[in-house]
C-alpha positions in Angstrom: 0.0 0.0 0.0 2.5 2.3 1.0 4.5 1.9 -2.3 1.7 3.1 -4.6 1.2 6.6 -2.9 3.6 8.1 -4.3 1.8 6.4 -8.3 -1.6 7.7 -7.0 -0.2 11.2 -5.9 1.1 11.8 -9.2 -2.1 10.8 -11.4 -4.0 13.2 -8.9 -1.3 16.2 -9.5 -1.7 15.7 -13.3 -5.7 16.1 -13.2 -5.6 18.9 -11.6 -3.8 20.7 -14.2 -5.2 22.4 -17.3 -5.8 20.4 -20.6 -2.6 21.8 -22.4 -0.4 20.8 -19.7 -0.9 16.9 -19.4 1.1 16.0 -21.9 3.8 16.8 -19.9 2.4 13.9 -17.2 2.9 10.7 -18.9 2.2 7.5 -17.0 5.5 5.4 -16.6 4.6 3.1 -19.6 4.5 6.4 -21.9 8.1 7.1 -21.4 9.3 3.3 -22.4 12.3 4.1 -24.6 11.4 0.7 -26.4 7.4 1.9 -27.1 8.5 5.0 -28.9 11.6 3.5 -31.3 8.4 1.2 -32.0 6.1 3.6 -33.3 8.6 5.4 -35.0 9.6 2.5 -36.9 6.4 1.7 -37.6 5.7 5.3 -39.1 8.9 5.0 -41.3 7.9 1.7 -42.4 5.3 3.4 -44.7 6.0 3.5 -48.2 5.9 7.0 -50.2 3.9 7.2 -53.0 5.0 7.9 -56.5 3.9 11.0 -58.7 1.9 10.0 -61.6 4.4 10.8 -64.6 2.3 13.5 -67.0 3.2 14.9 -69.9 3.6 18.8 -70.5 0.8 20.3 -71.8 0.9 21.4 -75.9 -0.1 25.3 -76.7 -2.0 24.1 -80.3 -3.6 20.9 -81.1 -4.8 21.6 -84.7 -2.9 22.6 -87.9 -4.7 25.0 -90.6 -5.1 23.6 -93.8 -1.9 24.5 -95.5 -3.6 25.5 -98.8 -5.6 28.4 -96.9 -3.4 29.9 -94.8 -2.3 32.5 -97.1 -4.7 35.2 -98.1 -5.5 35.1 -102.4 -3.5 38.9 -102.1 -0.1 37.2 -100.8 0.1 34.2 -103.1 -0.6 36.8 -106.0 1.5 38.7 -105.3 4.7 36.1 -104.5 3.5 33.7 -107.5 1.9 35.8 -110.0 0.5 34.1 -112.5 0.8 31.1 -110.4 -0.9 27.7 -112.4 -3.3 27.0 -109.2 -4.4 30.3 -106.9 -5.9 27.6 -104.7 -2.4 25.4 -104.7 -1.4 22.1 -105.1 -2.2 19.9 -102.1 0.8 18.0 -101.2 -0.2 14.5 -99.5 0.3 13.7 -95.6 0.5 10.7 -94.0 -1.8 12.7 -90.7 -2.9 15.8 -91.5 -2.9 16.5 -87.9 0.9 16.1 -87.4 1.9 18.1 -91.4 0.6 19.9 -94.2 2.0 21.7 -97.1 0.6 23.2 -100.4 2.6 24.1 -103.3 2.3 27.2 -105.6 3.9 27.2 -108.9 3.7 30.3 -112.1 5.8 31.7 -115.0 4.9 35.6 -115.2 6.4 36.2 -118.6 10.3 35.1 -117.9 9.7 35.2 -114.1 9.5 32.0 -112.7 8.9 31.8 -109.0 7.8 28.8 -106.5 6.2 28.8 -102.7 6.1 25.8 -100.6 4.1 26.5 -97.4 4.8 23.1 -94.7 3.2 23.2 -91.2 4.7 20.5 -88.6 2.9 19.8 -85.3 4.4 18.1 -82.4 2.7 16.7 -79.2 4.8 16.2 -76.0 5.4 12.3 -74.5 7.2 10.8 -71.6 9.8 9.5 -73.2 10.4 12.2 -76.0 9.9 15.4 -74.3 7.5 18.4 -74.7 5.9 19.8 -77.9 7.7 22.8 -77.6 10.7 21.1 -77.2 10.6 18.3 -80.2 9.6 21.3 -82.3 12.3 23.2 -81.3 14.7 20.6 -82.6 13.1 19.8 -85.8 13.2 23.4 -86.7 17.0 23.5 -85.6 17.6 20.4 -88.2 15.5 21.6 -90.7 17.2 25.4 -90.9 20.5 23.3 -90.8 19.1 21.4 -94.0 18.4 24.5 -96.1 22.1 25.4 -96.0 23.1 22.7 -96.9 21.0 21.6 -100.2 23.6 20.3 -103.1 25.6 22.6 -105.3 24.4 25.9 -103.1 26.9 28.8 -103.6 26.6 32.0 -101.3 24.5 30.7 -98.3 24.1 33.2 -95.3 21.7 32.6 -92.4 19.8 35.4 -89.9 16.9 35.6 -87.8 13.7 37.3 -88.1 11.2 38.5 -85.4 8.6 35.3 -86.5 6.9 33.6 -83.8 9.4 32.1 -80.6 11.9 31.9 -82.9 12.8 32.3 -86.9 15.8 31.4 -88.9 15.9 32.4 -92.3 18.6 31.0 -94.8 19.3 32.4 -98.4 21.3 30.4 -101.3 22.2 30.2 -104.8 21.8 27.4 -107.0 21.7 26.9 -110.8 18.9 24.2 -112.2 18.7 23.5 -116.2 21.5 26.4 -116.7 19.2 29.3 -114.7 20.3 31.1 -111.8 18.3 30.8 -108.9 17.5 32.5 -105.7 16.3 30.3 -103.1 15.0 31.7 -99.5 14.0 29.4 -96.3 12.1 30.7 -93.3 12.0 28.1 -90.4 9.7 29.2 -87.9 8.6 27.9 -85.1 5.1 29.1 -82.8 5.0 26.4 -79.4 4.8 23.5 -80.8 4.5 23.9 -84.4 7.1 24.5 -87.1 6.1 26.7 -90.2 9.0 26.4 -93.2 8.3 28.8 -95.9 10.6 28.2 -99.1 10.5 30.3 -101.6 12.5 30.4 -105.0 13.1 32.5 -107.8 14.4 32.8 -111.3 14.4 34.9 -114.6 14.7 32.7 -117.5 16.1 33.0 -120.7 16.5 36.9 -121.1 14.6 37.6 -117.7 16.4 39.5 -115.0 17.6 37.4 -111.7 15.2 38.4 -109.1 16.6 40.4 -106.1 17.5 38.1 -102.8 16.6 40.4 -100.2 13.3 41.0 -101.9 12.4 37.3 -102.1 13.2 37.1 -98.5 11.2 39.7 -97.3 8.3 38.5 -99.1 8.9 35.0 -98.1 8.9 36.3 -94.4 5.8 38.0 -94.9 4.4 34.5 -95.8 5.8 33.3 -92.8 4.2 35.3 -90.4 1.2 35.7 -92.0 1.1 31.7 -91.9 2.0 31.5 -88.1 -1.1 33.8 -87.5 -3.2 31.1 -89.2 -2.1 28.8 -86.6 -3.3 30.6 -83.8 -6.1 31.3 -85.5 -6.8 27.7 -86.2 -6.8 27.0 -82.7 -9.4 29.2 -81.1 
């Protein structure tokens, strides 16, 4: 009797005391050094759950039809006389994913050609984002234009296009005519727009200027990465 006075004294002491304060009086089995590595070994046992992977999200999920992204006024005035106002439709494997429309003319001894491509990229898990895949095919496909086969005189800039525009200008010579050749590789997000535009003056027509050509091929360009956004609203 005498040995559980002091026990009984001390549970009495801790009721007496306001809520906030008991914790601090803890029965003798509360303060076994053995329950408490327990618990915390049991709380440390639990296994951490995984983030669901997820894929960034794209800015534009649909492509404009290649053929009508340029107003009537632009591809008159870069192909005049061109054989189709409307274009020629060039076949696509997903016309999601690519597009491109080809305009063609002879205006007396002024030949001139316009290819308009789109290029859409969605993001993945194991490939990366939209932006970022599109980023790199425009990177390869500017590369490409410098290098097509017998160019003479290639020289590369940049244009204020979209996120980001490279423009590259060469000379080549087909069937004995000089022509001038112009590239725009732009890129909006996740899409690529590659405007190439070419020139020539045949038989006694004068070579067309280079710097004109370019200009009016980045004209095309932005008026083509408009149509994209517009596409997409």
């Amino acid at each position: 009797m005498h040995r559980t006075a002091p026990r009984l004294a001390r549970v009495l002491a801790c009721a007496a005391v306001p809520v906030l304060l008991v914790a601090g009086c803890s029965s003798d089995s509360d303060s076994d050094p053995k329950s408490s590595a327990k618990s915390s070994a049991t709380a440390s046992a639990k296994p951490t759950a995984k983030p669901t992977p997820t894929v960034a999200p794209v800015k534009f999920k649909k492509l404009p039809k290649a053929c009508d992204a340029l107003v009537g006024r632009t591809v008159e005035k870069l192909v005049p006389k061109a054989e189709s106002k409307k274009g020629k439709h060039l076949a696509s494997a997903d016309s999601s994913e690519s597009d491109s429309c080809l305009w063609s003319g002879l205006d007396d001894y002024q030949y001139r050609s316009l290819t308009l491509s789109f290029r859409r990229f969605d993001s993945g898990l194991t490939s990366g984002s939209g932006d970022q895949r599109a980023a790199e095919y425009a990177t390869a496909q500017a590369d490409q234009a410098g290098k097509v086969k017998d160019a003479k005189n290639v020289k590369t800039g940049t244009a204020a296009i979209g996120d980001k525009t490279v423009t590259v200008k060469s000379e080549t010579k087909q069937e004995k005519e000089d022509f001038r050749n112009q590239t725009v590789v732009a890129r909006t997000g996740n899409v690529v727009v590659i405007v190439e535009y070419d020139g020539a003056g045949f038989e006694d027509g004068e070579t067309p200027n280079a710097d004109k050509l370019l200009k009016d091929a980045q004209d095309a360009a932005k008026e083509a990465v408009e149509s994209v956004a517009t596409a997409n609203k």
